[in-house]
MARBA-407211 format. One line per field, with one value per residue (C-alpha): y, x, z; residue in one letter; residue number from 1. Coordinates in Angstrom, 1 decimal. Last residue first. Layout:
y c(Y / ...)
x c(X / ...)
z c(Z / ...)
code c(A / ...)
pos c(NUM / ...)
This chain:
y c(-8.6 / -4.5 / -2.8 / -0.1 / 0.1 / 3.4 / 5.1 / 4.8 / 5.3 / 8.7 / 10.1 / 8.1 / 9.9 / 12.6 / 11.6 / 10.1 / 12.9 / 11.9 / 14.5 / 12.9 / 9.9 / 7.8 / 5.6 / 8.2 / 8.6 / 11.0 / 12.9 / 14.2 / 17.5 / 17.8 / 18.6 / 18.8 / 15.7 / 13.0 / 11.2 / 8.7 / 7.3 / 5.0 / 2.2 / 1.6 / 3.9 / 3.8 / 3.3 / 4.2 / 4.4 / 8.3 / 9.4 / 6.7 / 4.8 / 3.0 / 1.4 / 0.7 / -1.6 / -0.9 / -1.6 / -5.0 / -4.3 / -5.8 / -5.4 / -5.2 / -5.2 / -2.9 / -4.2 / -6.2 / -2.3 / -1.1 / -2.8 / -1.3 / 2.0 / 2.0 / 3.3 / 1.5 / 1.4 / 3.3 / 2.1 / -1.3 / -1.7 / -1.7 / -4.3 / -6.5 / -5.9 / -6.3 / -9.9 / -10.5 / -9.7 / -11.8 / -14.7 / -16.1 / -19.0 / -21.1 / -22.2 / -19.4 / -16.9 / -17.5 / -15.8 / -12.7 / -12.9 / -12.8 / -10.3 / -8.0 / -8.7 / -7.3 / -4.3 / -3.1 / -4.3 / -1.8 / 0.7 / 0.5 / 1.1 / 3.8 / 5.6 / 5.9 / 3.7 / 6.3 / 4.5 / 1.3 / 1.9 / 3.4 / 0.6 / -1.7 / 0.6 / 1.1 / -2.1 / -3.6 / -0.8 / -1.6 / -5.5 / -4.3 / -1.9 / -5.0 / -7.2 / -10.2 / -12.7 / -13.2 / -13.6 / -11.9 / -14.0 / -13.3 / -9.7 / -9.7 / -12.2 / -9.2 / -6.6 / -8.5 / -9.4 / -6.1 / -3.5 / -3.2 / -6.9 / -8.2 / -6.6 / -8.1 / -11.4 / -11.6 / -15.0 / -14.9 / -11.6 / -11.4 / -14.6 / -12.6 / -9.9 / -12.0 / -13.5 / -10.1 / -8.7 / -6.7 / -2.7 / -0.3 / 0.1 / -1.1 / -0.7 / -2.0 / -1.2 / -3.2 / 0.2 / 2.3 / 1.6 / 4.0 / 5.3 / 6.7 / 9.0 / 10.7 / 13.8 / 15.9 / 19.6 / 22.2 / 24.2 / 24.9 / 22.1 / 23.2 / 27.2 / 26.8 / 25.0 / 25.2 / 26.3 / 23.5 / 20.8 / 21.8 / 21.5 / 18.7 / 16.4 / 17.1 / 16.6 / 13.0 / 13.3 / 11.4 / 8.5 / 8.2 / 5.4 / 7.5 / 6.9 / 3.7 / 4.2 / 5.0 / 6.6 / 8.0 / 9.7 / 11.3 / 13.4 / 14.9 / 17.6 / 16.9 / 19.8 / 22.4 / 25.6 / 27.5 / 26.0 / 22.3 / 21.4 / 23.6 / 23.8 / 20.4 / 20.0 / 22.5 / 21.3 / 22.4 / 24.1 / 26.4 / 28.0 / 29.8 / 33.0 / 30.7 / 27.6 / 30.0 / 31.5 / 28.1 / 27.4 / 30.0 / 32.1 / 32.9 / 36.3 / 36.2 / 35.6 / 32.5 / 29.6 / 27.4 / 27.7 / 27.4 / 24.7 / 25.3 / 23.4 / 24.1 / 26.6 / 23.0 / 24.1 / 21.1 / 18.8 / 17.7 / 15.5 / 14.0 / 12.5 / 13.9 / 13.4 / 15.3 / 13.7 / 14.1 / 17.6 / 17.7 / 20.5 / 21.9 / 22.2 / 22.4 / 19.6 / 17.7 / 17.9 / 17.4 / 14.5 / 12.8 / 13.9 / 12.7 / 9.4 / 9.1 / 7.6 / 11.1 / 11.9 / 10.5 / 8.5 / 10.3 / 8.9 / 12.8 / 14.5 / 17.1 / 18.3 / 19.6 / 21.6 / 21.6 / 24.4 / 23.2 / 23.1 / 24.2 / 22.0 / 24.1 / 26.0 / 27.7 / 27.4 / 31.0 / 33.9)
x c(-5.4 / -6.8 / -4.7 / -7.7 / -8.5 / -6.1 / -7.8 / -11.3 / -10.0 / -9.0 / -12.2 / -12.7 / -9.5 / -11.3 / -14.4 / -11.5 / -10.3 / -10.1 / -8.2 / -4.8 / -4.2 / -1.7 / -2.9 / -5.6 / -6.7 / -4.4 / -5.2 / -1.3 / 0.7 / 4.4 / 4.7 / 7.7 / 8.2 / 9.2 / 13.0 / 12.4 / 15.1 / 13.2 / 10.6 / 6.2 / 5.9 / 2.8 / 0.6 / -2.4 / -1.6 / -3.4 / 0.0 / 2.6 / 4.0 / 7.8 / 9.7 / 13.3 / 15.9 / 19.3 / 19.1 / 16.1 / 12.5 / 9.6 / 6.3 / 2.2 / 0.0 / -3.2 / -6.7 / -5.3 / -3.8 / -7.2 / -8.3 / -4.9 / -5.4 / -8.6 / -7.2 / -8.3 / -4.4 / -2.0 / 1.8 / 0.6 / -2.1 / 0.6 / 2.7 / -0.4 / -1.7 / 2.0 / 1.6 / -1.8 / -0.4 / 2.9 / 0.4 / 0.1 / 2.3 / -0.8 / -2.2 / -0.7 / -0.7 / -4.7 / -4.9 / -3.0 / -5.4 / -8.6 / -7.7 / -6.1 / -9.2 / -11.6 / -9.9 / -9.8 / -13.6 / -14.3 / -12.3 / -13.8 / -17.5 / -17.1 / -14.8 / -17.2 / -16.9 / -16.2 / -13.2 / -14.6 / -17.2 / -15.3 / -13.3 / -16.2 / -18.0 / -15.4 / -14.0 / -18.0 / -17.8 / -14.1 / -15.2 / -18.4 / -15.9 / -13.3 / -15.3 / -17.9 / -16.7 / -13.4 / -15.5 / -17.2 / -19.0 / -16.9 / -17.3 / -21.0 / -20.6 / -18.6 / -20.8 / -24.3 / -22.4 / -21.9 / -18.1 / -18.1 / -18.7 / -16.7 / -13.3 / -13.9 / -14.2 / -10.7 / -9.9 / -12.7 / -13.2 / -9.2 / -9.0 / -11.1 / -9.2 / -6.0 / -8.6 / -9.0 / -5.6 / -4.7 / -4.4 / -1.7 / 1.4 / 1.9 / 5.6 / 8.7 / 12.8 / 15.7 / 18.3 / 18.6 / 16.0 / 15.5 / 11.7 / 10.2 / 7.3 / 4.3 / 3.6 / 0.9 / 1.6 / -0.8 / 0.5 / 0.2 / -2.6 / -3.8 / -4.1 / -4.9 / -7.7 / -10.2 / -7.4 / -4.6 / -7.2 / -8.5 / -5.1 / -4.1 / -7.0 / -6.1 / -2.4 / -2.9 / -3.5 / -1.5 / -2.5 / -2.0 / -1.7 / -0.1 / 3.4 / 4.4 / 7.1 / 10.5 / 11.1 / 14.4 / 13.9 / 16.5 / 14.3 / 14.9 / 12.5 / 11.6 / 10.8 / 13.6 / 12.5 / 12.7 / 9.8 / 8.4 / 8.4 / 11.2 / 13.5 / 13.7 / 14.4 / 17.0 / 19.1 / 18.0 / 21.2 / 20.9 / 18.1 / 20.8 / 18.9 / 15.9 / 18.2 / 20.6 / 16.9 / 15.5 / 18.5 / 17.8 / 20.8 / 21.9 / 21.4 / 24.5 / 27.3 / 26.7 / 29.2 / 25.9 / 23.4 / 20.2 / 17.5 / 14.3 / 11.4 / 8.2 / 8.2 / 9.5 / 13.2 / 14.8 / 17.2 / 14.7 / 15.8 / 13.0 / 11.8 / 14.1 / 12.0 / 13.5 / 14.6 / 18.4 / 18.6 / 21.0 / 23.3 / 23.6 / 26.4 / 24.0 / 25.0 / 27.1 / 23.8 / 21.6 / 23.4 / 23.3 / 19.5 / 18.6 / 20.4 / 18.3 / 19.9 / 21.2 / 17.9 / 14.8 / 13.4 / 11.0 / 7.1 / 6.4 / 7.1 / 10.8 / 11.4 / 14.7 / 16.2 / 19.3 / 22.1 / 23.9 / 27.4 / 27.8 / 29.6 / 31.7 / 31.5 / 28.1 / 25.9 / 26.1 / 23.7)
z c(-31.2 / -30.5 / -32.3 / -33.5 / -29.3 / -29.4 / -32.2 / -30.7 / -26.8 / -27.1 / -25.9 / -23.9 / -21.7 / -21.8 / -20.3 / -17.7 / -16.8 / -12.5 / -10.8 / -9.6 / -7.4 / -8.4 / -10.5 / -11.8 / -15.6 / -16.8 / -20.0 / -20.4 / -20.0 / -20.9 / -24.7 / -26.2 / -27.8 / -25.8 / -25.4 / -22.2 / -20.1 / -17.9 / -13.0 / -13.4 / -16.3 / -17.2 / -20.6 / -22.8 / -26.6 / -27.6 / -28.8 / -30.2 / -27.8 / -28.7 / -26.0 / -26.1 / -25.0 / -23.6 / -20.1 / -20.1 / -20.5 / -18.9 / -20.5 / -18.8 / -21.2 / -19.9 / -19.3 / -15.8 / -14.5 / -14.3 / -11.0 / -9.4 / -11.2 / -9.8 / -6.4 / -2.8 / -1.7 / -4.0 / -3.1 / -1.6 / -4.4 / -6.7 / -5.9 / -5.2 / -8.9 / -9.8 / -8.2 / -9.7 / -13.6 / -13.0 / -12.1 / -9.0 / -7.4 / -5.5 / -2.3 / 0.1 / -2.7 / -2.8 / 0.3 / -0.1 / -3.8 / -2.2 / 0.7 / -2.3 / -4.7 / -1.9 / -0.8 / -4.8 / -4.4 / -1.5 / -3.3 / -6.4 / -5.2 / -2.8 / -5.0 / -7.8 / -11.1 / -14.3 / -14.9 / -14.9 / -17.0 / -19.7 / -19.8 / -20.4 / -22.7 / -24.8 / -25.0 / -25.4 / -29.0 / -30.0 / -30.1 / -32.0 / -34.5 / -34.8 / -36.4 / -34.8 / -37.0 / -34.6 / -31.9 / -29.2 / -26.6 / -23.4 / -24.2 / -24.3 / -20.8 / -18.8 / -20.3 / -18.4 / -15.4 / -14.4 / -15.1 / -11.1 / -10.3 / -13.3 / -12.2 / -8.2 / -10.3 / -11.3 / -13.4 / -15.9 / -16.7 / -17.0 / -19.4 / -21.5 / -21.5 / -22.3 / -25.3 / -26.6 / -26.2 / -23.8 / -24.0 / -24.5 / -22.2 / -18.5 / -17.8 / -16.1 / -16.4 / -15.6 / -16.0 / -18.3 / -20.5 / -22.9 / -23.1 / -27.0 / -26.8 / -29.1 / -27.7 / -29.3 / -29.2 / -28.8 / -25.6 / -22.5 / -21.5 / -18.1 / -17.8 / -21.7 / -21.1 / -24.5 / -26.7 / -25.4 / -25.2 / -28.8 / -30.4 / -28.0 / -29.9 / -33.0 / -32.2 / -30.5 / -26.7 / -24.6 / -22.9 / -19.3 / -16.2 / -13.5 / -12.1 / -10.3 / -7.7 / -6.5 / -10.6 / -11.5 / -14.9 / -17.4 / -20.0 / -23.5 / -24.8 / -28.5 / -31.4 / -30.5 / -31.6 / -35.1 / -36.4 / -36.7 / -39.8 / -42.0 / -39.0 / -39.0 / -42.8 / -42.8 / -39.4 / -35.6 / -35.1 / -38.2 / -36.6 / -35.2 / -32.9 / -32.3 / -31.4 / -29.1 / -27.5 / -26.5 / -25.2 / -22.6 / -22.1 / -18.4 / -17.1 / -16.0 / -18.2 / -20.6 / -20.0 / -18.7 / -21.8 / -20.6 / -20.5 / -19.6 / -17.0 / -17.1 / -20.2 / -22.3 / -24.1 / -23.8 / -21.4 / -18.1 / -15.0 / -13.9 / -10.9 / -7.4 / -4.3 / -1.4 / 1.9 / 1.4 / -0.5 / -2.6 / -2.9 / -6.7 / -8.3 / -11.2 / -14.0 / -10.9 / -8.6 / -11.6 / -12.7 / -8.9 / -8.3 / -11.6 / -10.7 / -7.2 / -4.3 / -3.7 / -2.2 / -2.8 / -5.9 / -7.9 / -7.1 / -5.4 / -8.7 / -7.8 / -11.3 / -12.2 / -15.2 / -17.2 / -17.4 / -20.7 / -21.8 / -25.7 / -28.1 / -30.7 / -34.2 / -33.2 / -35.8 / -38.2 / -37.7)
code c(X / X / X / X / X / X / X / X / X / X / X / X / X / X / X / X / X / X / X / X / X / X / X / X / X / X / X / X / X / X / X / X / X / X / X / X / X / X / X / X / X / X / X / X / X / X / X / X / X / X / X / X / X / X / X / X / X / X / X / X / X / X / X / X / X / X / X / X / X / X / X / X / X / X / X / X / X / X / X / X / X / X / X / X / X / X / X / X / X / X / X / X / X / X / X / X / X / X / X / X / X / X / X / X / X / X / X / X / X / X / X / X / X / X / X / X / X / X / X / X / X / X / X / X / X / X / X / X / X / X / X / X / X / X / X / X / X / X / X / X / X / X / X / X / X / X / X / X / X / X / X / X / X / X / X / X / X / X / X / X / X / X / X / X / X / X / X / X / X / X / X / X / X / X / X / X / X / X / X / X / X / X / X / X / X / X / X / X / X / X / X / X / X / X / X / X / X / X / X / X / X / X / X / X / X / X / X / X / X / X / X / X / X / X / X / X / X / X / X / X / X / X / X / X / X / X / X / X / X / X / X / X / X / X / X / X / X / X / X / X / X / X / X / X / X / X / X / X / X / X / X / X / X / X / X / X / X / X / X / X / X / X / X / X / X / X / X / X / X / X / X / X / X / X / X / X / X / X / X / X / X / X / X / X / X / X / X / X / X / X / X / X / X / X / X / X / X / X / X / X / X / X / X / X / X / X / X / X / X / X / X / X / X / X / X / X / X)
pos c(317 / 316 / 315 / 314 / 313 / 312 / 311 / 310 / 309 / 308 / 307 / 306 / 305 / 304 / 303 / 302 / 301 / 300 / 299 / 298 / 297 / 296 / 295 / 294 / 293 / 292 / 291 / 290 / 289 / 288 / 287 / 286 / 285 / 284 / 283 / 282 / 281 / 280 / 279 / 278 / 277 / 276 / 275 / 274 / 273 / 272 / 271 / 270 / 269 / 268 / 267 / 266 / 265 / 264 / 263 / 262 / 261 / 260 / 259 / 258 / 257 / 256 / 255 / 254 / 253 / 252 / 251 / 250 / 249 / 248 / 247 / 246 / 245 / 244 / 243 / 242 / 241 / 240 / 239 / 238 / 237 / 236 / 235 / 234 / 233 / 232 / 231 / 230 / 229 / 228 / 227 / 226 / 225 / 224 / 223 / 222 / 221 / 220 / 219 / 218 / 217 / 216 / 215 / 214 / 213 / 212 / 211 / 210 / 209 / 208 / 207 / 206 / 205 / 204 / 203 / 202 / 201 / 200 / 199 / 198 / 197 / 196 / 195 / 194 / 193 / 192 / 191 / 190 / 189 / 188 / 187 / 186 / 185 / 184 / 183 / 182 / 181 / 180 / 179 / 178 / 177 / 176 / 175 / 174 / 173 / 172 / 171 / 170 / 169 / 168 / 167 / 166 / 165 / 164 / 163 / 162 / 161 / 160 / 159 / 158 / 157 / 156 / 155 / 154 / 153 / 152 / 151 / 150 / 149 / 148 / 147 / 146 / 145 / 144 / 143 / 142 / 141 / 140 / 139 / 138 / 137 / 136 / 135 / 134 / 133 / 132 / 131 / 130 / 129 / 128 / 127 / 126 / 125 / 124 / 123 / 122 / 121 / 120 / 119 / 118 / 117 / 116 / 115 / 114 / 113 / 112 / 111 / 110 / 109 / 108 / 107 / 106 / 105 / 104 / 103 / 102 / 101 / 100 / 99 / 98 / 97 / 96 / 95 / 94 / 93 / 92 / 91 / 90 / 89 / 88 / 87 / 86 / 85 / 84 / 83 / 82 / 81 / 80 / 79 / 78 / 77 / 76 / 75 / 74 / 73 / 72 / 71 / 70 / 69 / 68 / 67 / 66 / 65 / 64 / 63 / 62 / 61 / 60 / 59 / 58 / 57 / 56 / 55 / 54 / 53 / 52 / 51 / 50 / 49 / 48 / 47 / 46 / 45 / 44 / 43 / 42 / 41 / 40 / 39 / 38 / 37 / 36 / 35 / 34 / 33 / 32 / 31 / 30 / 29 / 28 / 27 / 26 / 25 / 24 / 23 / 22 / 21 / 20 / 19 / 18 / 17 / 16 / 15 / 14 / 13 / 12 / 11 / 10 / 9 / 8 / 7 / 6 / 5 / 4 / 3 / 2 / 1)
């Protein structure tokens, strides 16, 4: 069958996360509302505004007589859509779901499996990981836009064991001072190696024992504010401890980079590259599950999440 000759309107689809913004102060709520004619709903969260073919949340074509046709069913019937050399790679389906997000709050740190790894996710936990796509992602600022993504340097970690003791109490004296003697003869597979162990540590910590500390650094740094202009990294740390009090995302969030980006810039992260959206447009392949590892509180993966720290530590500065 032949490409349509002519732009087709879409139906899009909704997702209502509990950090979206609420109510029509939300841009996903306002395009979804026109895209929809839907109503919206004052108090309700509205996250991500979805364009794509994803199970969770399809697109159909909006002229269509009722039943409405998914898109997914245009692009299988007219491959032609998709182009010759797309079709050829990925199949006759559309190989990136487009997103419009409004975020009130932080959303989990996450790395995203690579396509080994969601291969065996997706066949061991089907329930969980619907398919076997990898999802490397690219955000669009819209609007002045924040995000934690990949890990520090070595000599910005460094400074971290130095400057935030409550992270050196639950990782132990004896890791803290390894890392503070690595050098650039020691190669990146024993720098990789304390990483590992560091960060796996810490995300493996009980509740008990980060929440007291999380508690801990916030009294320590509220006081230290009266004396001194903290860092960016300590006043984010405050940020977020506000919107997820006593969570390990809050300790975690001093091993990540933390960038600001301006309407019109881009962020690139390539699967397995830890990050979070803190306020974005992003384009992502079709794949919507990741390996979270808890900022706001979700299930704790984080044996799978070390899994994916090899490849993700190889940038390490």
């Amino acid at each position: 069958m032949e490409p349509p000759s002519k732009p087709r309107r879409l139906r899009c689809s909704v997702q209502n996360y509990d950090w979206g913004i609420l109510g029509a102060g939300s841009t996903v709520a306002r395009l979804y509302s026109k895209n929809s004619a839907s109503e919206i709903v004052p108090d309700k969260p509205y996250a991500e505004l979805w364009m794509g073919t994803h199970p969770s949340g399809p697109s159909f074509i909006a002229e269509e007589a009722e039943p409405p046709k998914p898109l997914k069913g245009l692009v299988s019937e007219n491959p032609g859509l998709l182009g010759e050399k797309v079709a050829e790679r990925w199949g006759i389906d559309l190989p990136f779901l487009f997103k419009v997000l409004s975020v009130a709050k932080a959303l989990s740190i996450q790395a995203h499996p690579d396509k080994e790894l969601a291969k065996v996710l997706h066949e061991t936990r089907p329930e969980v990981y619907k398919d076997s796509n990898h999802k490397p992602e690219m955000a669009v600022a819209i609007t002045e836009f924040e995000a934690l993504c990949g890990f520090v340097g070595v000599e910005e970690l460094k400074t971290v064991l130095n400057s935030v003791p409550e992270f050196v109490e639950l990782i132990g004296h004896e890791d803290a001072n390894k890392f503070l003697h690595v050098n650039e003869d020691d190669g990146d597979d024993k720098t990789k190696t304390i990483l590992q162990k560091i960060f796996t540590k810490l995300m493996s910590a009980s509740k008990d024992e980060y929440s007291v500390l999380v508690s801990k650094m916030k009294a320590r740094l509220d006081a230290e504010n009266k004396v001194r202009t903290l860092t960016e990294k300590e006043q984010l740390a405050l940020r977020l401890e506000k919107m997820y009090p006593s969570d390990i995302g809050v300790l975690s969030s001093f091993f990540f980079n933390y960038v600001k980006l301006k309407p019109g810039e881009a962020l690139y992260l390539g699967a397995n590259e830890p990050h979070a959206y803190l306020s974005v447009t992003p384009a992502t392949n079709d794949f919507n599950e990741a390996c979270k590892c808890n900022l706001p509180h979700k299930t704790k993966q984080w044996r799978r999440s070390e899994k994916q720290l090899p490849d993700s530590l190889l940038h390490v500065e």
